[in-house]
Structure formats: C-alpha cells, structure tokens
C-alpha positions in Angstrom: 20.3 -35.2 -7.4 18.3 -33.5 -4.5 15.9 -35.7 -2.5 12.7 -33.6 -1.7 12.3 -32.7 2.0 10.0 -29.9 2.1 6.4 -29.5 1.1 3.3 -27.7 2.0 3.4 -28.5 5.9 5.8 -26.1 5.8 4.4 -23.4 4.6 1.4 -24.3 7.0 3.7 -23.8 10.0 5.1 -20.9 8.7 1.4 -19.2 8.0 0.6 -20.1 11.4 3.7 -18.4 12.8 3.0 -15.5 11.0 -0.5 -15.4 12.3 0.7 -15.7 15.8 2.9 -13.4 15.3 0.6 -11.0 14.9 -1.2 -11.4 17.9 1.8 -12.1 20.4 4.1 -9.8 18.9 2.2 -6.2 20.5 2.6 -7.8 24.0 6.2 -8.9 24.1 8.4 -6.5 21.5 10.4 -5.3 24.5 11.4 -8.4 25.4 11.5 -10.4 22.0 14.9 -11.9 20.3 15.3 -13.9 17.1 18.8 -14.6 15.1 19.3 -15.9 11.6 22.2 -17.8 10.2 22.7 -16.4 6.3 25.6 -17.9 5.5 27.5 -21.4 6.2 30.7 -22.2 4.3 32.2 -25.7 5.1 35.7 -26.9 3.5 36.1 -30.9 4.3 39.8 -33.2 3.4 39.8 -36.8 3.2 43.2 -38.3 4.5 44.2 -40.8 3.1 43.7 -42.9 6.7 40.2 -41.8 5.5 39.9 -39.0 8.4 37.3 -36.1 8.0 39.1 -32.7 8.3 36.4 -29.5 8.6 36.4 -26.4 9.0 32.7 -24.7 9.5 32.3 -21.2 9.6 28.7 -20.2 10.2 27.5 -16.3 9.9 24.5 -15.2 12.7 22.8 -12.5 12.8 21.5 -11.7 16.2 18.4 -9.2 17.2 18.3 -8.7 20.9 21.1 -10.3 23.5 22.4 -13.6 23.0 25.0 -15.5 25.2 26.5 -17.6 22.3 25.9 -20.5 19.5 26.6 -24.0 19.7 27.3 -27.1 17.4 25.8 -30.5 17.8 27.9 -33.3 15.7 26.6 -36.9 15.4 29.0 -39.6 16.8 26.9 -41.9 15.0 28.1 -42.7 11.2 27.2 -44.7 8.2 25.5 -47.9 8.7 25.9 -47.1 12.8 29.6 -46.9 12.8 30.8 -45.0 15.5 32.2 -41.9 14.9 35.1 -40.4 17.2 35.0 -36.2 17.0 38.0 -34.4 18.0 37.4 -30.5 17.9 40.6 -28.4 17.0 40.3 -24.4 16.5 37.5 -22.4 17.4 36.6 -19.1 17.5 35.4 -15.8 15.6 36.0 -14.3 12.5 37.1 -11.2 11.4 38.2 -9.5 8.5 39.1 -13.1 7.3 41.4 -13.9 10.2 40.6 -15.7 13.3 40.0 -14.5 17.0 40.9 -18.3 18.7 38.4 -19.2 21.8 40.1 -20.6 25.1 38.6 -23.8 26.0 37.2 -23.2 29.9 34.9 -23.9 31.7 34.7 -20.3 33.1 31.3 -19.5 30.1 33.5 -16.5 30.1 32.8 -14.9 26.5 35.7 -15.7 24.3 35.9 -19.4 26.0 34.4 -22.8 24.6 33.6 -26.1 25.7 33.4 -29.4 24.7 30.6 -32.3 25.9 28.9 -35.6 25.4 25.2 -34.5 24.6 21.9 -36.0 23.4 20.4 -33.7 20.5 16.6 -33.1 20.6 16.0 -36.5 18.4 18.1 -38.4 21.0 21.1 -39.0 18.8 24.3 -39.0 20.5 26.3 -35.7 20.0 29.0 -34.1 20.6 28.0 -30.4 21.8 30.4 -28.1 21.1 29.4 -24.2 22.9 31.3 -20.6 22.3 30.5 -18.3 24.5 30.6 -15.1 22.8 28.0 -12.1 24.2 26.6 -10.3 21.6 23.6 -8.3 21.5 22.2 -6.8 17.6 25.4 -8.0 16.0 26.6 -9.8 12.9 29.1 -12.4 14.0 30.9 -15.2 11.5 32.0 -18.3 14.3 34.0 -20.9 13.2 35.3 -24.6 14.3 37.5 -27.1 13.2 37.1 -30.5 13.7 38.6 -33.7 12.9 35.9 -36.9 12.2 37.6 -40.6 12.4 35.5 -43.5 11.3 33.5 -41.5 8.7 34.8 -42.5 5.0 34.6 -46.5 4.3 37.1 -48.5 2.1 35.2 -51.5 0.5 36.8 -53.7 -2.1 35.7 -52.1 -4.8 36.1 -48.6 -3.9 36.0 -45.8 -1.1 33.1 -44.0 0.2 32.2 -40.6 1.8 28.4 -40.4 2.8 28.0 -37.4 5.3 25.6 -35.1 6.6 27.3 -31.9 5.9 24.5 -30.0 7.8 22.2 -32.2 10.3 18.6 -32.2 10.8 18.6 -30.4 14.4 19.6 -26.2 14.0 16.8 -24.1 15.3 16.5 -21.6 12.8 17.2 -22.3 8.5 20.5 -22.6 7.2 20.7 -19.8 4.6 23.3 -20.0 1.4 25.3 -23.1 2.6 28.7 -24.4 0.2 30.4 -27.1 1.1 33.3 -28.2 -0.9 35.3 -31.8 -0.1 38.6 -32.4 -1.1 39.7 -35.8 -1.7 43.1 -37.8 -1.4 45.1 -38.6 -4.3 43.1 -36.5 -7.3 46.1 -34.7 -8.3 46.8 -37.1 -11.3 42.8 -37.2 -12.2 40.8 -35.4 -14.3 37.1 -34.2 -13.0 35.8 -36.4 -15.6 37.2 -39.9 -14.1 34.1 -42.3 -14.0 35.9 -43.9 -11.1 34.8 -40.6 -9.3 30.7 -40.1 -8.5 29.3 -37.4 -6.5 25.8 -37.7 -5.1 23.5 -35.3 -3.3 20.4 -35.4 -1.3 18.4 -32.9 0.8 16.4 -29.5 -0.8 15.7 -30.1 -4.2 17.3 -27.0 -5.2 20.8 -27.8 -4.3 23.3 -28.3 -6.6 26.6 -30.9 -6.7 29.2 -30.3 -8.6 32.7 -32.2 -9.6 35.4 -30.1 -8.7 39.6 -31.0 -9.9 40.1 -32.8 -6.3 36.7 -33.5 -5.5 33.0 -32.0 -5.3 31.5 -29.0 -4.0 28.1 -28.0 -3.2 25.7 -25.6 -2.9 22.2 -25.6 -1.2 20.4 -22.2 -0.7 18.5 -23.1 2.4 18.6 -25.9 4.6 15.3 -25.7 6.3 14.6 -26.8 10.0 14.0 -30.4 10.1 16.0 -31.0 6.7 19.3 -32.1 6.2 22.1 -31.5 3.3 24.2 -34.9 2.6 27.1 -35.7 0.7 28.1 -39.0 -1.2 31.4 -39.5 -3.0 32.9 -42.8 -4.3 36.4 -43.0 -5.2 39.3 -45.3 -6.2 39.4 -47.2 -2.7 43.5 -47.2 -3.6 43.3 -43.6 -2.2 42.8 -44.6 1.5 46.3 -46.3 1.8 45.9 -45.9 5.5 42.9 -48.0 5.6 42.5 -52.1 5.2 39.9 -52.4 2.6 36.6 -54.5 3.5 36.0 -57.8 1.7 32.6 -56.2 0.8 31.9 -55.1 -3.2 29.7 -51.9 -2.7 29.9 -49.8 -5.5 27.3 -51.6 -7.5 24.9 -51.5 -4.8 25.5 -47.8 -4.2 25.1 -46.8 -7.8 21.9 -49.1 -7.5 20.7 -47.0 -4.3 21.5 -43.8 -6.1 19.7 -44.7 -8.6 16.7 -45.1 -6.9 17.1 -42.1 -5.1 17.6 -40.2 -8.5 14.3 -41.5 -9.5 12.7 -40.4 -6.6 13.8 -36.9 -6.6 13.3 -36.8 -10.6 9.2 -37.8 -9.7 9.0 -35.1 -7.0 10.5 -32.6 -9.4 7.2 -33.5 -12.1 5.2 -33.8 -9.4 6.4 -30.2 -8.4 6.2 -29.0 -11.7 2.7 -30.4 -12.7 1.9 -28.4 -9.2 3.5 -25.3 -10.3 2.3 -25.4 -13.8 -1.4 -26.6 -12.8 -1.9 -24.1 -10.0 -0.4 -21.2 -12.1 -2.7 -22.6 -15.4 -5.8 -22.8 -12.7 -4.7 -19.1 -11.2 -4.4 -17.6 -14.9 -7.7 -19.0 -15.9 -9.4 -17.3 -13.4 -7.7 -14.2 -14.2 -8.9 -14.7 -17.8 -12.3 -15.6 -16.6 -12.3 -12.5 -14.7 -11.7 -10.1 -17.8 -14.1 -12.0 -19.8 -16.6 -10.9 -17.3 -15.3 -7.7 -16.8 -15.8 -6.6 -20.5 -19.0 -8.6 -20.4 -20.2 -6.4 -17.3 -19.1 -3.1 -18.8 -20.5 -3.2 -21.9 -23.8 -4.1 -20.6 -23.8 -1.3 -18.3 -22.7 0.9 -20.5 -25.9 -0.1 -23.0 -28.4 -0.1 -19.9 -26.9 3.5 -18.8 -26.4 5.3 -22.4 -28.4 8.5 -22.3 -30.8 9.0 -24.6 -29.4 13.3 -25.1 -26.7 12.2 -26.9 -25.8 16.1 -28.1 -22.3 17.0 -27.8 -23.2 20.4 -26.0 -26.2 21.8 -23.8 -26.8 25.2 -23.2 -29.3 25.8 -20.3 -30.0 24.8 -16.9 -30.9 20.9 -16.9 -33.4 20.7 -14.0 -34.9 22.7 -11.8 -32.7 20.8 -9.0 -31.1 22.7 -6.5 -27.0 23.5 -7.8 -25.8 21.6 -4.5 -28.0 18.5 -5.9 -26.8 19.0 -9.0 -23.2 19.2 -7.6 -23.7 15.9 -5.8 -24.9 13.6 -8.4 -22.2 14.8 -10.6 -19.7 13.5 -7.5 -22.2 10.3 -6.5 -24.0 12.2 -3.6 -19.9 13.0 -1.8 -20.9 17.3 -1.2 -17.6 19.7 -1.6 -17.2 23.5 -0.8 -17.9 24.9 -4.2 -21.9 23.1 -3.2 -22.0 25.6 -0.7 -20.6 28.8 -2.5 -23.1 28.0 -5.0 -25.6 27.6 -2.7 -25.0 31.0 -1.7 -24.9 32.5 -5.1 -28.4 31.1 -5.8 -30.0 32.7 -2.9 -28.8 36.2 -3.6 -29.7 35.6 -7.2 -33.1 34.9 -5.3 -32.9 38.2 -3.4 -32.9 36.3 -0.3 -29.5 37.6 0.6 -28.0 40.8 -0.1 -24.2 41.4 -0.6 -22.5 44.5 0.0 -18.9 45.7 0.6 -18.7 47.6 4.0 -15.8 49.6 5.6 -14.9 48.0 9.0 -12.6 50.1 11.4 -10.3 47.8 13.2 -8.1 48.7 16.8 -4.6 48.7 16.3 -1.6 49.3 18.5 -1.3 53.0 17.1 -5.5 53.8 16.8 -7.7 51.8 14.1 -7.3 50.8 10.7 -10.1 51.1 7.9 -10.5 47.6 6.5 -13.0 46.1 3.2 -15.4 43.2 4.3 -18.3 42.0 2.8 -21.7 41.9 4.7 -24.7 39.5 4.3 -27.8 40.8 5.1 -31.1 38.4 5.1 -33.8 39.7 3.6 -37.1 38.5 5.0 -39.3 39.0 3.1 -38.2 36.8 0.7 -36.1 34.7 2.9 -39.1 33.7 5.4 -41.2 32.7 2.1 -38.1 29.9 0.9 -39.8 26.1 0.8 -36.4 24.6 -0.7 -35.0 22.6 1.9 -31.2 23.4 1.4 -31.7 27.3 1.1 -33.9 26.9 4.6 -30.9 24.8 6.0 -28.6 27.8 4.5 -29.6 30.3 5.6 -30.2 28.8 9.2 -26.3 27.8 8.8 -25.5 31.4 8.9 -28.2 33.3 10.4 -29.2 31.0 12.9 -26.0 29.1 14.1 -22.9 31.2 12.9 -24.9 34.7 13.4 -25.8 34.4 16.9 -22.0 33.8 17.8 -20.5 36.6 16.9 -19.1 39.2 19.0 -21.7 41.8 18.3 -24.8 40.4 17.3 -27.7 41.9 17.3 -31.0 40.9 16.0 -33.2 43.4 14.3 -36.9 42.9 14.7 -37.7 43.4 11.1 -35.7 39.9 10.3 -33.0 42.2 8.5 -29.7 40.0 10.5 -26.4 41.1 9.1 -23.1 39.1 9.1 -19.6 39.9 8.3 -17.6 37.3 6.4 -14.5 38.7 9.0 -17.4 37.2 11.4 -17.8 34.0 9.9 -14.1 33.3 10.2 -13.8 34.2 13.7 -17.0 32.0 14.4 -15.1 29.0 13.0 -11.7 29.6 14.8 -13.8 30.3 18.2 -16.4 27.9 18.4 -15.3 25.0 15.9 -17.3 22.2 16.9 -20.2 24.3 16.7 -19.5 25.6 13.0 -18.2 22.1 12.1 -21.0 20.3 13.4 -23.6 22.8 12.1 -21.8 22.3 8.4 -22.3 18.9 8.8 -25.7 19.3 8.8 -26.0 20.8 5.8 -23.7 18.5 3.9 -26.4 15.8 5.2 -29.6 17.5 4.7 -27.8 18.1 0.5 -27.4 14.1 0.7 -30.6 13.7 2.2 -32.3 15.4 -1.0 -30.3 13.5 -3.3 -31.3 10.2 -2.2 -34.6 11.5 -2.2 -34.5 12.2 -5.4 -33.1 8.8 -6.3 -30.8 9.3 -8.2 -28.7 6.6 -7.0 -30.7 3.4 -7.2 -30.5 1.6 -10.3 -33.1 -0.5 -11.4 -31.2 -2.8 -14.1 -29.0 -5.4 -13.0 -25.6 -4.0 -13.3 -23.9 -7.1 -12.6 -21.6 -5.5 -10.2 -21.7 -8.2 -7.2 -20.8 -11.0 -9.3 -17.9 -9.2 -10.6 -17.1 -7.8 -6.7 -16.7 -11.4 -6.1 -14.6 -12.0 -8.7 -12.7 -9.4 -7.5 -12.1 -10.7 -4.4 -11.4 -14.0 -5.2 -8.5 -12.3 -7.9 -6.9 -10.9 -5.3 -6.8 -13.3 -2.6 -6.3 -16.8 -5.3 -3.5 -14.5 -6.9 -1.4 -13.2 -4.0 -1.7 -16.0 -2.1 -1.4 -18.6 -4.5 1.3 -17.0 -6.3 2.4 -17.0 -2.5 2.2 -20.5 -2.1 3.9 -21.6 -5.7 6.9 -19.2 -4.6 7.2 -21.1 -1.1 6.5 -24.3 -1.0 7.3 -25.0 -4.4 9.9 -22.3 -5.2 8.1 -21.4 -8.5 8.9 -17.5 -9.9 6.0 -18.5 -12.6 3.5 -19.1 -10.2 4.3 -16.0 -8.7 4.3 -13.7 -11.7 0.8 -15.4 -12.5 -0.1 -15.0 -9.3 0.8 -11.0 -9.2 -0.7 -10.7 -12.7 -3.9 -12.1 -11.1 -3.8 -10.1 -8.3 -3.4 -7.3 -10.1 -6.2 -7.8 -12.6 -8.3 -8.2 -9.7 -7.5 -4.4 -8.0 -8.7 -3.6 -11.6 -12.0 -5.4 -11.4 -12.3 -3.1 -7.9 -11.3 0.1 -9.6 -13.8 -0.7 -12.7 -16.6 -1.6 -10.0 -16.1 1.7 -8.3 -16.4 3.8 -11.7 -20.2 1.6 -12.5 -22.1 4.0 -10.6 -25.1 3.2 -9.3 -27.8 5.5 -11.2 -31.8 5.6 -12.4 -32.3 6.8 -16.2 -33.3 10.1 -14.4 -29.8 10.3 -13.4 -28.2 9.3 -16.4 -30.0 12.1 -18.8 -29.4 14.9 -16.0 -25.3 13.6 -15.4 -25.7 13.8 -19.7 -26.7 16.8 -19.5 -24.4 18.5 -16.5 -21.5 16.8 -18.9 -22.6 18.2 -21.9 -22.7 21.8 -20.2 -19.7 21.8 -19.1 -18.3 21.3 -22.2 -20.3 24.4 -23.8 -19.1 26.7 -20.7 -15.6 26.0 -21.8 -15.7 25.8 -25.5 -18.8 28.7 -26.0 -16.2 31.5 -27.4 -15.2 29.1 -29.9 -17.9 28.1 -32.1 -18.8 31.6 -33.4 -22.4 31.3 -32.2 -24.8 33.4 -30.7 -24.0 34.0 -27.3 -27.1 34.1 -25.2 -27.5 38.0 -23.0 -30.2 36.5 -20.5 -28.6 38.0 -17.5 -30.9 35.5 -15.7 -29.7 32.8 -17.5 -25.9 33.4 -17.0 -26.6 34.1 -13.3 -27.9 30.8 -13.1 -25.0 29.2 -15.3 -22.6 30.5 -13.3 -23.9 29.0 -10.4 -23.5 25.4 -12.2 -20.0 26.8 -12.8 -18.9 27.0 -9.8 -20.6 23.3 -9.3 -18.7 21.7 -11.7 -15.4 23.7 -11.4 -15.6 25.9 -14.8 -16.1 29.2 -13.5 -13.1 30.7 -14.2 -12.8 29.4 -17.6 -16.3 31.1 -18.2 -15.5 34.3 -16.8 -12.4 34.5 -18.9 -14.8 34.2 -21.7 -17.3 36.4 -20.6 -14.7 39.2 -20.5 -14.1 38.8 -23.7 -17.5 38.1 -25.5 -19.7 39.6 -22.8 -17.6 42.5 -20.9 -20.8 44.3 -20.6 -22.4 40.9 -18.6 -19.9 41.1 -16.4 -20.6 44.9 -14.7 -24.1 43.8 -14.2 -24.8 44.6 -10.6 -26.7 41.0 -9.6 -23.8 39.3 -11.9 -20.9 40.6 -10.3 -22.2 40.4 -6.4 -21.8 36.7 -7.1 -18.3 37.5 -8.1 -17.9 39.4 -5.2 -19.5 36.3 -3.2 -16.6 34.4 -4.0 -13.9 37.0 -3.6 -15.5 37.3 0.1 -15.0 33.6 0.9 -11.2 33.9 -0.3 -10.3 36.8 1.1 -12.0 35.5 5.0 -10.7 31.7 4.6 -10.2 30.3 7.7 -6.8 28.9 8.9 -8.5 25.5 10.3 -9.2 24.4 6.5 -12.9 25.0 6.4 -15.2 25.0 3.9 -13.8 28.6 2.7 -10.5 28.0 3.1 -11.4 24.7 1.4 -12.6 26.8 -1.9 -9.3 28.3 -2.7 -7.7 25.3 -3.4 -11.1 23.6 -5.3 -11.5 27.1 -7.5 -7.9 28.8 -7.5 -9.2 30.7 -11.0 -12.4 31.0 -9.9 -10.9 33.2 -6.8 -8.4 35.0 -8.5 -11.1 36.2 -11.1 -13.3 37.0 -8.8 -10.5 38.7 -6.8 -9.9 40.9 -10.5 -12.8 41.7 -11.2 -13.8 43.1 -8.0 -11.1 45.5 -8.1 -11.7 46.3 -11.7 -15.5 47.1 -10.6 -15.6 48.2 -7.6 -15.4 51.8 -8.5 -18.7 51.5 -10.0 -20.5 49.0 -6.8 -22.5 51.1 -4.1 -20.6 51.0 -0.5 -22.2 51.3 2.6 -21.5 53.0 5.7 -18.1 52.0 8.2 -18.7 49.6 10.7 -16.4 50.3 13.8 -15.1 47.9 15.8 -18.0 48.5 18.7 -20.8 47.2 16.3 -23.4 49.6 14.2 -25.9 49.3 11.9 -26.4 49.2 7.7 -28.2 52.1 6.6 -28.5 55.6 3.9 -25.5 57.7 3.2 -22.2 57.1 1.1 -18.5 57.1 1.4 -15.5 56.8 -1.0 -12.2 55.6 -1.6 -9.9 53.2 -3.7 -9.3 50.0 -2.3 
C-alpha cells in the first residue's frame, strides 16, 4: 500500500512556476540550466549480520554546465538508531560497465569525496559528491554503499524499514525500482506468510513479492516525498544478529494496517475527486450542447427568410455589387468587389475600355505590345451620386492616374490610364496605391453598415452561449489538467479534452450566427438563391432570358459571388450570340486586363487570379476568340500620345 504524499499544493507550486517562468525566462535563457533525473534503479542485500548492501545508479539529464551530483544518506535509522554508512564503488556508467571515480580531494572530474553533512531539513548525512563536468549530457552515476544498523531482529521476527529514496533531491525522481534481496529465501516460496512486504510514499507505486524478496516500483518520487520500504521476515535469517527480547510483528502488522486504511481512504477520496470533478466537467459540456441546439434553432427560426424559392433570377436590390459582395462575406471586401465595381461603371458608360497597341524600348529598337486603356468619360462620370463608383473612379483617376510616367490631363475630363500603368503605379509608389485601396475597401464597409445590414434586432442568444464557450474551454483543459496532475486521473482528462473541445465548437457555431436585420436575411436569400440559378440555368430546359442589360448586370453579381466562369461556360453554349455583344464582352475583356497586368506585390489584381482562376482564363479565351471583331485604337509609343480616329490591324 502507497501512503498519499501529494495533493493540490503541488500542482499550485508547479502553476506558479510555470507562470514565472514565463516572465523570467526572456531575461535569463543565456544563462539558464536545469537537469532531470529519469531513471533510478536501486538493488539492496540483507546479510545475514543484517547489513544493507546497495548499489544506486541514478540517470541525469543535464541542460547547460554542471560540475557534478551528489548523494545525501541519513545516518539516522529506525526508531533513531544510528546508522554507520560505508561508501564502496563509485563512478559512471557506460554501456553497462563502470568508469570507477578516485576518491580525492583534488574536485578533479572523475574524483569523489566523502563527508559528514547536515541535509537542508537538518538530518545528519552523509554527503557523498562526484565530480564529473558535463555540460548538455545524459550521464547514468552510480554508488555502492554498505548501511550497518539498518535491519532489526526482534523476537518474533526480522525487520527492514528503509527509505529507499529520501525526502531531500532537488528535482523529481522519475521511474524509480528498487528491488531487495533477502537472506536465507532460497528454500521459501514467494507465498510464505512468514514474509510481508509493505510500501508507503506516491500512491501509485507498486510492491511486489519477488522469489528472494520484494521489488518495487514508484513512477515519480516528487520533491518533498519519499519512497519506503518494509519487509518482515523469519528473524532466524539474521544469524549474525542477537535477537531483541521485544515481540513486534503484531504491532507492525497493526501499524500497517492503519497505514493501509489510510491510503485505501485517500484513494476514495481521490476517486470521488476524480469522478466528481470529471461528472461536474461533463455536465457542463452537456449543458453547453443543450444550449447550443437551443440557440441555433432559435436563430435559425428568427432568421428564416420569408423567399423560400429554390432559384432567383434577377438582380435582388438596387445595392451596389461591392455591397452586395460584402454582406454575402459579413461586410470582409475581396478583389472580385472591385473588378465588379469596374464592370458596373463601364456598363454605366462611365468608363470606356479599349484595347490599344503600346510600343515598348528594347535592347534591339521597340516591341509592339496589347494593353488595355481606361478612359473616363465625363459626362457621365461627373453626374455619378453613388458613393463607391465616386470613390472608384477617384481610385484610379485621381490617385493611380496622376502617378504615372506620362500623365497628362485633358481639359475635356477625358483622363486615360493603361492597366501596364496601374501595375507600375503599385510597384513604384506602394504605400500610396495601398493606402488609397484602403480607402475604398472602407468607404464599401462604410455603406454596408449604413445600410444595416448587420444589426440584428432579435436576441440571438449568442453572449450567453460565448460565455459558455469560454467557460468550456478553460473548465475543460484546465480541469482535465488538474485531474491528470494532482490526481493522476486519464478520465478526467479525456472529459476534460472532450469539454474543451465542445467548447471550440460552441466558438466555431457562434462565428457562423451572423449578425443580420430581416433586410439582410431576404437579400443574402436571395444572392443564395442566384447563385444557384447562374450555375444550374442550362439545365432546366427553360427560357433563357436575352436582356443584354440584364446579363450585363448578372454578370457583375458573378463575379461577386465567384460564378462567373461557370456562367460564361453556359453562355457559350446557350447564348454564343450574348457573348460577342460589344458592352458584354468589354467586361470580359475588363477582367482579362486585370490578369494579364497583375502586380508582383499581390495586389488586388494579382489577388483576382487566384479568387477567379476560370473567370480569368475565360475571359483570357474569349478575348482572343473575339478580338478580331473588337475596334482597336491607335499605338501608344513609349513617349506618351493621345486616343483618337483612325485604325490599325493585326492578330494578337
């Protein structure tokens, strides 16, 4: 049996080293050490003059530089009996054979010595130091020893009681066996009653009768704890001792008895901990699910949309695509926002696309190169009211314009920009483009929440379940913690993890319980159903609608939700003739522009071939399939020019 010596204090100390840890460890890393000692293997014989024969061999592993270990051994026995130590072999292990120290006092490494000491607790010791430098090793040390005065003959029957590891090492005593041989078992069997084997430290050691004795095993001995042994034998064993006139064995069987139902109580009391923290840890787990499915399906009724039609097949609101875009992504504004944005104000005539010829210097002359050219067109663009085609087109006529290499401003409002131009703007002057994007991402969110969308007016029940999220997590990892720790419990643990986990699901449900007004709801409804329709039209042999308005406009909310390719694959097949329309395809060509000028930095162009891959390369197809028929303008050399009458040819 295993008396209890460890309990939450503990843990407390070990929290609060932790904690420091934290704090101290940044300022002293270079000159921290530490060493463990995972693994102690002691072999004890009992003479029959009832002398103590050990050998100890104790495994450290050092981090940082460490001159060498020592051993403190009580001189002070059972009952305060002195104890007489005389050390034999010492030295290092290797490969199973020993390296033998020199006893000097030289503190030479490879060299020992042997004193009278007082241990920390003021017990008298006998202190025995190897000096061994070592520095990031693993090293296995060992001594032998010889204890007189440790084993008692009574009348009735000899006695071992020994701490096999003391209460005063500095760091736990990891995986410890210790097995003791006794004097004259040959002839008995492990079952002789006259033989009884006690134990007492960690409650999760282990004794066990062995053919000539008792061995044991104790998986940590814990700073401040101790691991004891307690053997009673035939006192006829210890013929080279003069029994005492004293009966014991009755009283010690009494004594173990008590100690037995000691450690039997700390085990329920451990148990009713263990099974009474993990029961109040899995309640609140179950509590938190209850609520969970409580919370859901009464957001799901206060957020059901009253169009409940599995398709829709026009524009949902007169919102702006980029507002559109962000309530379908709860106000967070990506690149395909902006390429629509573009579409919709060429569809609005307040930007006109063409494909130019732009002559480029090269090491042997110039090269002819496509581009494609945005011209504003003011007398629309001067009579726009909506705020994110204003903040559009000041993006790029305003900001990105003005710093190109050859800008020039006409006085009829007619600015021209070169996607080639827009590129080298954001390579060039990056802060400037970045920031200036920025702005239009935040005047997009600024008309969402305007909108408002995003504020819900039922109670969604979300902070009570955030709550219970939190409480999940931190109940569940760091009871389950606590149970594995202090009270060595793998249940509490798993409950504990289950908990925990259950709670980063509360978190992940929370975070999918958007926040929307019934507005919201219908037009998300809506954008959903949409979607749907743009990818499934060819298929349900229906009408197809030719309002080249219409699909101008659809294709805009393509490209918001990330569907445009799939449409246009469609459209080449029901609608071929759709797709040569001139206003239709220069929002193809829109898109083939931002691919074929993404910048190297990741921008927002760059950003849209990996958001709309198909979109790009069908873009990228069609333009070349079309382009034959699409009006060019004149070459722009490399010293600037302007956009005007005449024509030009070629295949490109």
């Amino acid at each position: 049996m295993i008396k209890a010596r460890i309990g939450l204090s503990r843990l407390a100390v070990a929290c609060l080293a932790l904690v420091a840890a934290l704090f101290v460890a940044p300022a002293t890393q270079a000159f921290a050490r530490s060493y463990s000692i995972d693994e102690v293997s002691i072999d004890a014989t009992v003479s029959s003059d009832g002398a103590l024969s050990v050998t100890e061999d104790r495994t450290f592993d050092f981090d940082g530089s460490f001159r060498g270990v020592y051993w403190d051994i009580p001189t002070t026995g059972y009952s305060g009996r002195t104890v007489s130590v005389d050390v034999g072999e010492v030295g290092q292990v290797s490969g199973g054979s020993l390296s033998p120290f020199v006893a000097s006092s030289s503190e030479q490494s490879g060299s020992y010595q042997v004193s009278s000491a007082t241990s920390d607790s003021g017990a008298s010791v006998q202190r025995i130091k190897l000096y061994s430098t070592q520095s990031d090793s693993k090293v296995t040390f060992r001594i032998s020893y010889t204890l007189t005065g440790g084993v008692s003959a009574w009348a009735d029957t000899g006695e071992l009681y020994w701490k096999f590891v003391s209460d005063g090492w500095e760091v736990p005593s990891d995986n410890v066996t210790c097995t003791i041989h006794l004097p004259g078992t040959a002839t008995t069997s492990t079952s002789d009653s006259t033989i009884l084997a006690w134990a007492h430290g960690p409650l999760n050691g282990t004794v066990t009768r062995t053919a000539d004795g008792a061995a044991y095993v104790v998986p940590e001995v814990g700073t401040g704890e101790y691991a004891e042994a307690r053997l009673t034998f035939p006192v006829s064993w210890l013929a080279g001792m003069t029994p005492s006139a004293t009966a014991r064995l009755d009283s010690i069987k009494s004594e173990e008895q008590a100690e037995a139902d000691s450690a039997n109580a700390k085990r329920t009391a451990a148990k009713t901990e263990v099974y009474g923290g993990a029961a109040g840890i899995g309640a609140l787990g179950v509590l938190s699910l209850l609520k969970l499915f409580r919370t859901r399906r009464r957001y799901k009724d206060n957020h059901r949309p009253v169009f409940t039609d599995e398709y829709f097949r026009d524009v949902p609101s007169n919102d702006h695509p980029a507002v559109l875009g962000g309530l379908m992504r709860d106000g967070t504004i990506e690149p395909q926002d902006f390429t629509a944005s573009l579409m919709r104000l060429t569809d609005e005539k307040a930007i006109k696309l063409d494909v130019v010829e732009v002559s480029h210097k090269t090491l042997f002359g110039s090269k002819q190169d496509k581009d494609y050219c945005l011209t504003r067109v003011p007398s629309v663009a001067d009579k726009l009211t909506d705020a994110i085609d204003r903040q559009t087109m000041h993006f790029l006529f305003d900001v990105v314009a003005p710093l190109t290499s050859d800008y020039q401003h006409h006085a009829d409002g007619r600015d021209t920009l070169l996607f080639s131009d827009v590129s080298a703007v954001a390579k060039e002057h990056a802060e400037t483009y970045s920031d200036s994007m920025d702005a239009w991402k935040t005047k997009v969110t600024a008309v969402c929440e305007s909108r408002g969308f995003f504020v819900d007016s039922t109670k969604s029940g979300k902070g009570g379940l955030m709550a219970l999220a939190a409480a999940d997590v931190l109940v569940g990892f760091g009871g389950g913690f606590v149970c594995l720790v202090s009270l060595g419990s793998d249940l509490g643990l798993l409950v504990g993890v289950v908990v925990g986990v259950i709670g980063i699901v509360l978190l992940a449900a929370i975070n999918k319980m958007d926040s929307l007004s019934a507005e919201g709801v219908e037009l998300r409804a809506k954008m959903r159903a949409l979607k749907k329709w743009l990818c499934e039209f060819t298929r349900l042999k229906e009408a197809v609608p030719q309002d080249v308005v219409l699909w101008n406009k659809l294709l805009v909310l393509a490209v918001v939700l990330g569907v445009a390719d799939q449409v246009i694959k469609q459209l080449k097949v029901a609608m071929p003739e759709l797709l040569e329309n001139e206003e239709v395809h220069a929002n193809l060509r829109l898109v083939h522009g931002l691919l074929r000028h993404a910048d190297a930095r990741g921008h927002l162009h760059a950003d849209l071939q990996h958001r709309c891959p198909g979109l790009c390369r069908a873009a990228c197809q069609l333009d070349h399939e079309l382009g034959r028929r699409l009006r060019r303008r004149p070459s722009r050399g490399g010293g600037g020019g302007g956009f005007g009458g005449g024509g030009g040819g070629g295949a490109f």
